[in-house]
N, C-alpha and C positions, 0 to 999 in steps of 0.2 A: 504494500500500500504506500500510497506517496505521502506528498506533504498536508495535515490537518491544519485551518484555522477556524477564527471564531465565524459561524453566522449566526444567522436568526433562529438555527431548532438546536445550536448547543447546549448543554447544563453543565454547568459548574458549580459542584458544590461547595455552600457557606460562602460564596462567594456573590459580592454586588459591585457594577460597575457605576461610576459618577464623572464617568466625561463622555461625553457626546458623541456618542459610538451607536453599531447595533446594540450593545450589550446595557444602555442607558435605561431601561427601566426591567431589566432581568434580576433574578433573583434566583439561585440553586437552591436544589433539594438539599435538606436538612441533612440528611445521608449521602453518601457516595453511590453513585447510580452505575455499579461495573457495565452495564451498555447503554453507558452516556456516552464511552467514546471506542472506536474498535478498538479492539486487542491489538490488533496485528500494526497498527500503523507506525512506522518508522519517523514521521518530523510531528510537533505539537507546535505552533507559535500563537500562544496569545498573549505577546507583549503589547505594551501602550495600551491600558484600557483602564487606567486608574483600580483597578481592582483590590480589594480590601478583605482581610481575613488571614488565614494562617494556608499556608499548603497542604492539601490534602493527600496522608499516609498512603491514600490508595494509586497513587501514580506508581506506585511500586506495583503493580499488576499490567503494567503496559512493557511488557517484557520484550517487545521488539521496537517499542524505542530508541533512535539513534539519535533525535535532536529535539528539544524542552527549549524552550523560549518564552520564559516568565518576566523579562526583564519591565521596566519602566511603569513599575505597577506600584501600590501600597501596600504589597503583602509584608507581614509581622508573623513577629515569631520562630522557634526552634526550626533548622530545614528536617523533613521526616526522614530517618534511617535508610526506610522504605526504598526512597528514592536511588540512595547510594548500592540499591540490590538490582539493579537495573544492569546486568552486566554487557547488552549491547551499546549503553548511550554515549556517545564521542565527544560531545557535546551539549553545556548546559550552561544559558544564560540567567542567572535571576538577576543581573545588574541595576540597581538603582532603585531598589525597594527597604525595606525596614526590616531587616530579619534580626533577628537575637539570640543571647544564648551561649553556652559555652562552646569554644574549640571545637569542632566533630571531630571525635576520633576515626571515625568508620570512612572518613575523604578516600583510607589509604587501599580500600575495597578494589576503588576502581580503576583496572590495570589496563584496561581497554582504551578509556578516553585520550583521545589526542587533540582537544582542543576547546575549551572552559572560556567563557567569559564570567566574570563576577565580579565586577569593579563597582564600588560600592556596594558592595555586599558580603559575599562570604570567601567562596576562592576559585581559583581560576588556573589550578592546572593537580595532576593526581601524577603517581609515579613514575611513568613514562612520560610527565610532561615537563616543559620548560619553566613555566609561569605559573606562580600560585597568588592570588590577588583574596586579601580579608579586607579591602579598604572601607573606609566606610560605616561600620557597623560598631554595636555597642557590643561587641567582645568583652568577655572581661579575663581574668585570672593569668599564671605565668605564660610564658610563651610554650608551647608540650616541645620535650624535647624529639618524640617522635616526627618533629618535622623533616630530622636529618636522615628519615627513609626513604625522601624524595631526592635521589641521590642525581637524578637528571636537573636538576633545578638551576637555571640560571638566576631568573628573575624573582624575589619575593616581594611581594607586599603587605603590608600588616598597621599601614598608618590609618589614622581616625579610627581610634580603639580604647579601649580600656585597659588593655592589657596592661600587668605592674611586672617587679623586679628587671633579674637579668634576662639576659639574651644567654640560652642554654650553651654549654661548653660542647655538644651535640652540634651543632649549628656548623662547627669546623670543618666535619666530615663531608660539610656541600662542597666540594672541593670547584665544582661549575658554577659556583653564584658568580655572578659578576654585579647583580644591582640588589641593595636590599635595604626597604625604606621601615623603617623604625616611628617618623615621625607622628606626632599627637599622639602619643601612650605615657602610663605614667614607668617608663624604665629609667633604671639606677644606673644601669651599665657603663653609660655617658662619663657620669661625673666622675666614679670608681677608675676608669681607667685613664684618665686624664691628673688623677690624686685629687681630686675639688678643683682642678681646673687650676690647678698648681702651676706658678711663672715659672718654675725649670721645665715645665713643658711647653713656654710659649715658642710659636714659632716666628711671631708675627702680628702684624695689626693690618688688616682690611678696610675699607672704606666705614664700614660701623660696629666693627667689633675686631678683638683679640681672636690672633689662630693658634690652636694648641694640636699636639702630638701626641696620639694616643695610639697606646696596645690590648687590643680588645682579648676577652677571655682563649680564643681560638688563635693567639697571635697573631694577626693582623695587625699592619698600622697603618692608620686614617691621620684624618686631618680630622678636628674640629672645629670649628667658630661659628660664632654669635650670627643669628640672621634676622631679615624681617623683610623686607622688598626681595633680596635674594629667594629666599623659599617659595615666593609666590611667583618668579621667574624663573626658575628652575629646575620648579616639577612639572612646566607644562613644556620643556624641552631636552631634550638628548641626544647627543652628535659627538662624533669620534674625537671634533679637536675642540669641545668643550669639556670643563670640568668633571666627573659623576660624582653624582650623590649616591654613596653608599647606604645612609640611611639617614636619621635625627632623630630629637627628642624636641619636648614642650611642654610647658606649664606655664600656669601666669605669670611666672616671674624670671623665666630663663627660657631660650631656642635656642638649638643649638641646629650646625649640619654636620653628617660626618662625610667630610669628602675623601676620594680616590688621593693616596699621600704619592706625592711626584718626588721621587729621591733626587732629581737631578735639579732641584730647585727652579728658582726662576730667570727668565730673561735675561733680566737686571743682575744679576749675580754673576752670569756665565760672563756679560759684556768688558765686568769691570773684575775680574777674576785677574789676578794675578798667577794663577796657577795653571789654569784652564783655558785655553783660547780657543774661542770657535772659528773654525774655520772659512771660507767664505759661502762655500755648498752648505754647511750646515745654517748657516745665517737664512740663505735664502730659500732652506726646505721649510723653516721657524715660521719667516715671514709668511711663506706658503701658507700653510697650516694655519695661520690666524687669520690670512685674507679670506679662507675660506670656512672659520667658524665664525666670520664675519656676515659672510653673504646667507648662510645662514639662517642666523638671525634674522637678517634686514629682509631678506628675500623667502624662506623658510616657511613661514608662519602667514596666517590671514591679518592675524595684528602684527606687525614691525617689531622686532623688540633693541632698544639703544640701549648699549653698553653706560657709554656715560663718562664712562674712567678707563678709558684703555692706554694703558701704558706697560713698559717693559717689565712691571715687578709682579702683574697680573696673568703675564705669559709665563705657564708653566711647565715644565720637562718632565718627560716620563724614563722610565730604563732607556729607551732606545731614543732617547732626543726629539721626539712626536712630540709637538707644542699643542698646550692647551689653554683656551681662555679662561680665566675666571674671576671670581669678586665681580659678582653683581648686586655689591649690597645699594648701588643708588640707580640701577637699572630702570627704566622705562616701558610702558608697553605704549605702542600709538596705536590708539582707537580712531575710528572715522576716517574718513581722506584726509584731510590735516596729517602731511608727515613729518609735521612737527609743534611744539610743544613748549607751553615758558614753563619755567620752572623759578621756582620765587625763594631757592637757593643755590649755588655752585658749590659742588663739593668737589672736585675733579683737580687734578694737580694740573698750576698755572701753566707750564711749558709745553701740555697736549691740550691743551682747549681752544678751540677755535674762536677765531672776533666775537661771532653770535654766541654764541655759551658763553665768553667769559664778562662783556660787555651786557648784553639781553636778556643770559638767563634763557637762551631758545637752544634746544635739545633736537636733534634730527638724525637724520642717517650717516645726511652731508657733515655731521658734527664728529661722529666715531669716522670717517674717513679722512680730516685732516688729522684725526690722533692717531689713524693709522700711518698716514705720511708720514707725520714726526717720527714715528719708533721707526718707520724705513731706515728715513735719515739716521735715526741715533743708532740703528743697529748694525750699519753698514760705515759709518764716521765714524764710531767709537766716540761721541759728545753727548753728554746729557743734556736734554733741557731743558732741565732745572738747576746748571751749571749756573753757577755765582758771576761767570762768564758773559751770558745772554743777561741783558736787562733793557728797560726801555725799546729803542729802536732795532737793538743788536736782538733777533732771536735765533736760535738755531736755522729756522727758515732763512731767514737773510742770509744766515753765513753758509749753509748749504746752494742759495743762493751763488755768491763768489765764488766759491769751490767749484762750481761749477763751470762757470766762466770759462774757470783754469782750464779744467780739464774739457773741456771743447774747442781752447787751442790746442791744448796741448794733442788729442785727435787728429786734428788737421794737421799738424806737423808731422804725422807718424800715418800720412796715409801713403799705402806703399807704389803708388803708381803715381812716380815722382812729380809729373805733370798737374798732378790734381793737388799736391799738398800749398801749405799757405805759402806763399813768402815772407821774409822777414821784415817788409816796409807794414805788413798784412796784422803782424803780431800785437 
C-alpha cells in the first residue's frame, strides 16, 4: 500500500484539530479504532493540522509502516513504547510539537531506521544512524549514559532541555561525533572542567567575553567563552571554514559556547610569530579560506549575516592550517532588502573599519569586505593596522597604497621583452 493522508472519512483517536483544515471540526473515537487505518500501509502523514492530545499506543499495530509524519502538530506527552516496536519504520517525524517525559530508553530498539527527523522534539537518529536530535522538549534528568550505543553518531542534539549534571564519561566512546550541542540544560560539566572558569585557563578575550581552555570528562579540548548575539548567529549556520560549536551551557546568569579548540592558534599570532613564519602559499590558502567563509555568510543564507569584527586575531588554525572564522559576539543578521544597517554603537577594532562603520555607525556586507582588504594587506605586508605607525591621514590603506606605486615600477622595469619595459626618463 502507498502513501496514507488525512481526509474527510479519517479517525483519529483523542484527537481534535483547531486550524483550518479538513480535520477543523472532527473529533476521534474515545478508543483506538484498529480499522481506522489499514494494517498494511507503509507512509502515514498527518503533519500540520494543529492536533492536540497524546499519541496513541496503538500505532504500534501498523506493523508495515515505513514513514509517520506527526510533525507541526500540539501533540503532548510521553512518545508510546509501542511505537519504537514498529521494526519496519525508516522514518519518523514528530518535529515541533510538545512531547515530554523522560529519556526513552527503548530509541535503541530501532536498528532498521535510516533516517529520523525530531527537531524540537524528541530524536532524530537510532543506531545505525548519524543524527540524534532531543531539541526542544522539557526532558528532564542526567544525560543516560546509554547514548554511547549509538556508536554511528556524528551529530547530537540535546539543547532546550532540562537535562542537569554531567555529560557521561560514556559519551567518549562516540569516537564519530563531530557536532554536539549541550546548550539550554542545567549541566555542571562547563564550569568543572574549565576549574570555575579559572584565569590559568584563559585563553583570550573576544568581542564580549573571556575564552577559556577546557578538558572535558572524555578528554577532549574545546574552547569556551561567554556569548549572546554569537549563539543566536551561530546555531542557525555551519560551514567548513567557520568556527563549530561543539556544544554550550545557560542559565540566567552565565552562557557559555564550547567551541572546536584550533591548536595552531590565530592569524595574528602566526603573522607576528617570531618562531613561525608562514609562508606565502600558506598566506594565500588562509586568505582563501576566509574569503570564502565570507561569501558564505553574505551570500549563504536568505538573511545576510555581517561579521562586524573581522580581523586577523578572529582567523583561526586548525592541525592542518585550514582557516576558520570566528567571534561573532557583535555579528548582524540583515533582515529586509536594506543590506545594510546603523548600528548606535562601534565595537570593531579602528584599523579594519570602514569610513561608514566607523564614522555612521552603518554595518553592511560592503563593510566586512574593506576588513577583508585590510587583513589582505596586513597578511601579505606583514603591518598591522592598529600599528602606532598609521594614525590620522597615514592608514595602512594609504601606505599599501605607495607600496604599490613601487612595485608597479618596479614590474615595468623587469618586463622581459626589453622593448616593452619602462625607460628610465619613465621612472
Amino acid at each position: 500500500m502507498g502513501e496514507v493522508g488525512v481526509d474527510s472519512h479519517s479517525h483519529l483517536p483523542q484527537w481534535e484539530s483547531h486550524s483550518h483544515s479538513p480535520l477543523q471540526k472532527w473529533v476521534g473515537p474515545t478508543e483506538w479504532d484498529s480499522q481506522s487505518l489499514p494494517i498494511l500501509i507503509t507512509a502515514l502523514n498527518i503533519s500540520h493540522l494543529s492536533l492536540t492530545g497524546s499519541i496513541p499506543s496503538q500505532f504500534g499495530h501498523l506493523s508495515s509502516l515505513q514513514i509517520l509524519d506527526l510533525s507541526y502538530n500540539r501533540l503532548s506527552g510521553a512518545i508510546p513504547s509501542s511505537i519504537f516496536s514498529i521494526y519496519s519504520l525508516k522514518y519518523l517525524d514528530l518535529s515541533d510539537n510538545q512531547l515530554s517525559g523522560p529519556f526513552p530508553s527503548f530509541i535503541y530498539n530501532m536498528s532498521s531506521v535510516i533516517g529520523v527527523d525530531l527537531t524540537n522534539v524528541i530524536c532524530n537518529s537510532f543506531p545505525y544512524l548519524e543524527s540524534l536530535h532531543l531539541i526542544g522538549n522539557v526532558f528532564l534528568g542526567e544525560i543516560r549514559s546509554t547514548l554511547s550505543k549509538c556508536i554511528h553518531l556524528k551529530r547530537l542534539s540535546l539543547s532546550f532541555n532540562h537535562f542537569s549534571g554531567g555529560t557521561p564519561k560514556e559519551m567518549g566512546n562516540l569516537t564519530k561525533l563531530k557536532e554536539l550541542y549541550l546548550s539550554y540544560n542545567k549541566l555542571q560539566e562547563l564550569s568543572q572542567a574549565t576549574e570555575g572558569f579559572s584565569e590559568t585557563n584563559l585563553m583570550g578575550t573576544g568581542s564580549f567575553g573571556p575564552v577559556y581552555k577546557a578538558r572535558l570528562v572524555d578528554g577532549m579540548e574545546v574552547a569556551v567563552k561567554s556569548f549572546d548575539t554569537e549563539c543566536e548567529v551561530l546555531k542557525s549556520i555551519r560551514y567548513r571554514n567557520l568556527v563549530k560549536i561543539i556544544s554550550g551551557c545557560s542559565s540566567n546568569n552565565f552562557k557559555a559556547l564550547v567551541l572546536e579548540y584550533m591548536p595552531n592558534g590565530s592569524l595574528e599570532e602566526r603573522l607576528y610569530s617570531n618562531e613561525i613564519i608562514l609562508d606565502i602559499f600558506q598566506r594565500l590558502n588562509i586568505m582563501i579560506n576566509v574569503a570564502s567563509a565570507l561569501e558564505y555568510l553574505h551570500f549563504g543564507h536568505l538573511i545576510p549575516v555581517i561579521h562586524c569584527d573581522l580581523k586577523s586575531s578572529n582567523v583561526l588554525l586548525d592541525d592542518n592550517m585550514v582557516a576558520h572564522l570566528s567571534d561573532f559576539g557583535i555579528a548582524k543578521l540583515l533582515n529586509g532588502e536594506d543590506q545594510s544597517m546603523m548600528r548606535t554603537q562601534t565595537l570593531a577594532i579602528i584599523g579594519y573599519m570602514s569610513p561608514e562603520y566607523r564614522i555612521e555607525g552603518r554595518v553592511s556586507t560592503k563593510a566586512d569586505a574593506y576588513a577583508y582588504g585590510i587583513m589582505l594587506m596586513e597578511t601579505f605586508s606583514g603591518k598591522k593596522p592598529t600599528s602606532e605607525n598609521f594614525g590620522g591621514e597615514m592608514t595602512l590603506y594609504c601606505w599599501e597604497q605607495r607600496v604599490s606605486s613601487i612595485f608597479k615600477v618596479a614590474l615595468e622595469c623587469t618586463i622581459e621583452l626589453p622593448e616593452k619595459r619602462i625607460n628610465t626618463r619613465e621612472i
